[in-house]
N, C-alpha and C positions, 0 to 999 in steps of 0.2 A: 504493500500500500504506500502511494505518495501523496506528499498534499500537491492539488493541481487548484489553479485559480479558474472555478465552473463560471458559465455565463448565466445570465438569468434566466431560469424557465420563463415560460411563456405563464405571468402573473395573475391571479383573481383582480374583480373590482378595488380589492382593498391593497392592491401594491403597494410599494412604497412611494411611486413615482405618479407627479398627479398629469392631467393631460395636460396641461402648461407647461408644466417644467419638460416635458416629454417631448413636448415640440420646440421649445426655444432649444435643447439639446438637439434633437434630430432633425426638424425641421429648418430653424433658422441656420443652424450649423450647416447641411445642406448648402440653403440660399446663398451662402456665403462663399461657401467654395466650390459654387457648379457656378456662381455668375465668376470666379476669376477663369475656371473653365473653357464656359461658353461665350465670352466677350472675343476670344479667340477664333470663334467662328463668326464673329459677325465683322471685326477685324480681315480675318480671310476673302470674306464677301464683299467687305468695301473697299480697303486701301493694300493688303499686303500686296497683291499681283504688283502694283504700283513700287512701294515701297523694297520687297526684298527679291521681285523678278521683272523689273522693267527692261530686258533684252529681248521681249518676247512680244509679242502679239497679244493683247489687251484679257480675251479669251482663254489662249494658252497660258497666260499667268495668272488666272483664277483659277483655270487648272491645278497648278504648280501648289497657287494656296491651299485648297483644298485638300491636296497631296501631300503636303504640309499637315496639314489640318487632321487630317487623317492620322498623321503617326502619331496622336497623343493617344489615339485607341489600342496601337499596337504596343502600347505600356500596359493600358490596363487591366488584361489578362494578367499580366505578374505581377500588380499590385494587388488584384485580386487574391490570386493564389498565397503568396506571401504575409502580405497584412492579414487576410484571412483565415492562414494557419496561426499566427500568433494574437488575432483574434478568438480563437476558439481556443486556446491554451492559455494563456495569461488574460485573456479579457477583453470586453470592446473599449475600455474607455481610455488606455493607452493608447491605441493603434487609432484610436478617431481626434488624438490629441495630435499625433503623430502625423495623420493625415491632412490636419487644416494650415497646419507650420508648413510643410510641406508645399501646400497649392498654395500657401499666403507667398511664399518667398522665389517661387518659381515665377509668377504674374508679378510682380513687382520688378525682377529681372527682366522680362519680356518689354514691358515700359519704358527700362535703360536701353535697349538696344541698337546699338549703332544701325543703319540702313546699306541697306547695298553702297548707295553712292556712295560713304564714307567710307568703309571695311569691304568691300566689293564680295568675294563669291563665300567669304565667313561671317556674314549676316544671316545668308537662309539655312547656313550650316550649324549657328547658334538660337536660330528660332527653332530648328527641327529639336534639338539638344534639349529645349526648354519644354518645349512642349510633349518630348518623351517624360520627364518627370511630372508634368502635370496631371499627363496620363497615369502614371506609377497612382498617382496622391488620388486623382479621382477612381480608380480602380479598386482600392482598399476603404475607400469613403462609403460609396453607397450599401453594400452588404451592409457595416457597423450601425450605420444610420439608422437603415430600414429595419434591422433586428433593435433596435432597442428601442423601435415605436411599437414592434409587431409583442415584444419579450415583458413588455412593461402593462401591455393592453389588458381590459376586460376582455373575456373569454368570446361577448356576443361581439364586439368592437377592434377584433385583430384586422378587422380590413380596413379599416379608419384610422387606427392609429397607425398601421404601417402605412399608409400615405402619407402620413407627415412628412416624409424623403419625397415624395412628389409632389406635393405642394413647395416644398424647398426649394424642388426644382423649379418650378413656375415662377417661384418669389423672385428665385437667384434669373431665371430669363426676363421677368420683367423688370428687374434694376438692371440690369446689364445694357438694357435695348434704351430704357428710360434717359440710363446714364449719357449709352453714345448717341442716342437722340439730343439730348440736352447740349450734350457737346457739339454737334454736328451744328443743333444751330446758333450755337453763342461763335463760333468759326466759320458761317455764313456758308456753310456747305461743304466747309475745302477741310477735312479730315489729315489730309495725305502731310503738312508742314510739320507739326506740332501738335494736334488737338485729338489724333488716335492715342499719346500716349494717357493721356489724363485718365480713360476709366481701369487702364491697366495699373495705374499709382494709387487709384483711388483701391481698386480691390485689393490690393496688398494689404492696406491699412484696414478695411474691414475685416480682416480675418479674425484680429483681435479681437471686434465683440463676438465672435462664435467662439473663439478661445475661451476668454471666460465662463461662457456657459457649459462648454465640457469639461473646465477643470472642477465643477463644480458636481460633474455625475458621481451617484455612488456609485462606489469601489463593490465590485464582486467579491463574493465571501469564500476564503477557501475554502473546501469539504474534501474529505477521503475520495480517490478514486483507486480503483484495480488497473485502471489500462491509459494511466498516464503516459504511459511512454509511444502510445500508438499515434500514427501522423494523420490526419483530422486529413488531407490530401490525398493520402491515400485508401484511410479507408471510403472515402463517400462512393471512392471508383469499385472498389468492389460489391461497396452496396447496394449502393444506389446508382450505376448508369445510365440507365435508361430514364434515370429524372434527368441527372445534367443534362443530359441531350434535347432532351424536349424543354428545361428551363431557356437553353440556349437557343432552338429555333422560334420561342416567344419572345426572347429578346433580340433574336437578329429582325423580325419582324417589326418588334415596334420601335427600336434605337432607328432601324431604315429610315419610319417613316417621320418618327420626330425629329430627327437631322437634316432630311428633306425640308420638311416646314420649316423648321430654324434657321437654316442657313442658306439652302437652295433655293428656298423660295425669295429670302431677302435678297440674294444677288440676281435672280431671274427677274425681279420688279424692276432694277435698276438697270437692267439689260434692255429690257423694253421701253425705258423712258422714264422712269417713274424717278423723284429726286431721291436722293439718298437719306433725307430730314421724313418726305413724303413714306416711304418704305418704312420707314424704323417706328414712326407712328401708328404705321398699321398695325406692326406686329408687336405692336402695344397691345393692339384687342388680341390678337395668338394670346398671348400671355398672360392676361389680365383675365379671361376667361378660362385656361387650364388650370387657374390657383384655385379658382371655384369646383370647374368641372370634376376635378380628380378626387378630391376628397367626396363629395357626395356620389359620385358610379362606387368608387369604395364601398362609400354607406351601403348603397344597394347591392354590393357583393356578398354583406354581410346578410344581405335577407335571402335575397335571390340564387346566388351561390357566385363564387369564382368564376365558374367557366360559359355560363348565361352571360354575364357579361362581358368577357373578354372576347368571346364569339360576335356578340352587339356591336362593339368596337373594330374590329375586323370587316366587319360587311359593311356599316355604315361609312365607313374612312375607303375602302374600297370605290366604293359607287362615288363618294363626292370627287375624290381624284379626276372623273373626268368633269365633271361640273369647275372646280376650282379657276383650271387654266381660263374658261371662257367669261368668267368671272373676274377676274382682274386683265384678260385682255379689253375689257370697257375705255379703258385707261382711265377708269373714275376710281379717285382716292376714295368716295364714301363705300362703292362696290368692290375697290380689294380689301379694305379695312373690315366689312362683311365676312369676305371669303376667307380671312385670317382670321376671325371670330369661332366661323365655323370649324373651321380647323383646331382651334383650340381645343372647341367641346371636344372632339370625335376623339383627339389626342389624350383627352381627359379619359375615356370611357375604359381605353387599356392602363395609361401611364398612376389612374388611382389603383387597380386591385392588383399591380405585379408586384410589387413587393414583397408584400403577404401573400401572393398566391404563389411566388416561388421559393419564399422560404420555408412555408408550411409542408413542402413538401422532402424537407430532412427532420431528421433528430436535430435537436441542441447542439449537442457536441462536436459535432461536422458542418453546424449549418450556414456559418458563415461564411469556413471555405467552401461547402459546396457550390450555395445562391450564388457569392460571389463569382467563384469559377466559371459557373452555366452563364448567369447572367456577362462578366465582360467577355469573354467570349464571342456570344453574340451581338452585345453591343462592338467588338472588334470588327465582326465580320459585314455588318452591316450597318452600326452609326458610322464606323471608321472609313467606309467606301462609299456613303450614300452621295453626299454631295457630290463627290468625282465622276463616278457612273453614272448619276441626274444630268452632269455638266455634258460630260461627253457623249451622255446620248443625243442630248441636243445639237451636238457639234455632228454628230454620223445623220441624223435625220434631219438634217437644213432647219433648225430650231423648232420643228414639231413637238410639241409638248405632250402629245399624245404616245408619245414612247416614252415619260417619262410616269406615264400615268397609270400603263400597260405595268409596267416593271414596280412601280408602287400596290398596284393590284394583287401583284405576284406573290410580293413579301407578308401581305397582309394572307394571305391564301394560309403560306407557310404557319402564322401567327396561328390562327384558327385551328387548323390541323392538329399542332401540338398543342395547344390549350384542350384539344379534346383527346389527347391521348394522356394528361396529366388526371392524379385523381382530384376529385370535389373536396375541398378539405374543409368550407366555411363552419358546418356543423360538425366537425372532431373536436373529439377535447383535447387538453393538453397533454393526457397520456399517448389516447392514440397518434396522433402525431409525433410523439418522442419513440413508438414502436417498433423496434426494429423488425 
């Protein structure tokens, strides 16, 4: 027998932890280090092609950013695995302390960085560099997050509180877009001089209030374990396979199509004419309606089940894909700011019940590394390549938006499929979900 530092079961109503403190811990912590994050992809969509690949054709260096953009996903998997094993062995609330220092100090770096014109071709070589750790820090962030809204929850209430981490995410995309909104237009539109560093300086300096709100989680209580010494990585793969795999193709599924909306769609507006002030407002309403949306489909995940709803979400994000494009081709700012609304919701119907509907499908003691694993994974394989593949398809179809709409259709197919081959967990209790 050794003492091992256990995480918290999945809590009755009388936890110790109340739903406030639950969310400035998981949820605002979140906000805080998905907007240093995701400020990186709206960055990518407005000014880097400019700033760190102006050899290129206007196009092909939104490419480049993207591609860019994309290697912070191809950390995430190891930050996953990693924090997530030392997650499950000494506890979440190191590695999620671990994790905000982390993204605070990597975006604050990005902020400094010289531009091509100054340092020439070890500009896009030290954004790639930065934005690999970003990745690392957001890859080990969300598992801890979402398990300690899911671990802290009332029994009827585990799909609500582990939304806390997707409201996060909503909070952290609407200050991010707010910010370079704001900035874009105190700089009269012109981003590319000076005025993209500001929301990167400013999120460094916000990380510290999520900071103090996790230095402040309780500490998990040692208790006896027999199988201390077993690696939470390796056993989830013996146990449990066939979840990670289907946690993974619900999250390559829906990372696709939130990374599309988030960043493909703001650079697509601004392709077609739309100002770059114009575009960031829209996707005010994207964001401003997902902080709504996700926690209440949650709610309903909780009546309804899990997989009713992430099915819903699936088919309804499906069918508007083609509607969207001809929606904000009006070139009416009130009709994209609509079609970005809508989009929000739909994004809400999956982005409230994945949390909890993929971490419920481990035991405790692996479940961090597992979610995490399943879940970056498929967020690698498909938030990490969406906006590239969006780009490019439009580049092989002479800007048809309709193969971008076809292949959004696609991923969501894949969402559904595995959401119905995962089991219904909303009415388990806490044993049977810990059952091996």
């Amino acid at each position: 027998m050794q003492t091992q530092i256990a995480p918290n079961e999945l809590e009755s109503p009388t936890g110790r932890v109340s739903a406030v403190k639950t969310f400035l811990i998981s949820g605002i912590g979140t906000a805080l280090e998905y907007y240093d994050f995701l400020i990186y992809g709206l960055a990518a969509g407005l000014v880097f092609n400019v700033l760190f690949f102006p050899d290129v054709d206007p196009v092909i260096g939104t490419l480049y950013a993207f591609a860019a953009f994309g290697t912070g996903f191809l950390a995430r998997p190891l930050g996953g695995i990693i924090i997530g094993h030392f997650g499950d062995k000494i506890g979440r609330r190191p590695m999620l302390i671990l994790t905000l220092i982390t993204m605070g100090v990597s975006t604050l770096a990005i902020g400094c960085l010289p531009t091509y014109e100054t340092i020439g071709a070890w500009a896009p070589v030290l954004l790639v560099a930065l934005r690999l750790i970003q990745g690392f820090a957001a890859g080990g962030e969300w598992g801890g997050a979402a398990l300690f809204g899911l671990e802290n929850a009332p029994q009827h209430r585990r799909g609500l509180w582990g939304s806390f981490t997707s409201m996060g995410i909503g909070l952290g995309t609407f200050i991010g877009i707010l910010v370079f909104a704001i900035t874009s237009a105190a700089a009269g539109g012109d981003l590319v001089e000076f005025a993209w560093r500001v929301p990167f300086w400013l999120g460094g300096a916000l990380v510290l209030i999520g900071l103090l709100a996790r230095i402040s989680m309780p500490k998990e209580e040692a208790v006896k374990v027999a199988d201390s010494a077993t690696i939470p990585f390796v056993e989830m793969f013996k146990r449990r396979p066939k979840e990670i795999l289907l946690v993974l193709g619900v999250s390559y599924g829906y990372n696709t199509i939130a990374y599309i909306g988030f960043t493909f769609f703001l650079s697509y507006l601004t392709a077609i004419g739309y100002e770059s002030t114009d575009a960031l407002i829209s996707q005010l309403a994207y964001s401003g309606v997902l902080i709504i949306s996700a926690p209440l489909f949650a709610l309903l995940s909780d009546v309804i089940g899990r997989k009713k709803v992430m099915i819903l979400g699936g088919i309804t994000m499906a069918i508007f894909l083609f509607i969207y494009f001809p929606m904000v081709g009006t070139m009416s700012i009130p009709m994209a700011t609509l079609a970005f609304a809508i989009t929000g919701l739909l994004t809400g119907i999956t982005q409230g019940p994945i949390p909890t509907f993929s971490g419920e499908q481990f035991p405790a003691r692996v479940r961090y590394s597992a979610m995490s694993t399943g879940y970056q994974l498929g967020a690698a394989v498909g938030g990490g390549t969406a906006s590239f593949i969006a780009t490019w398809l439009l580049v092989v179809f002479n800007n048809n938006p309709t193969a971008v709409a076809v292949y959004g259709a696609f991923v969501m197919l894949v969402l559904v499929l595995c959401s119905l081959g995962l089991r219904e967990t909303h009415k388990l209790s806490t044993a049977e979900i810990n059952d091996d």
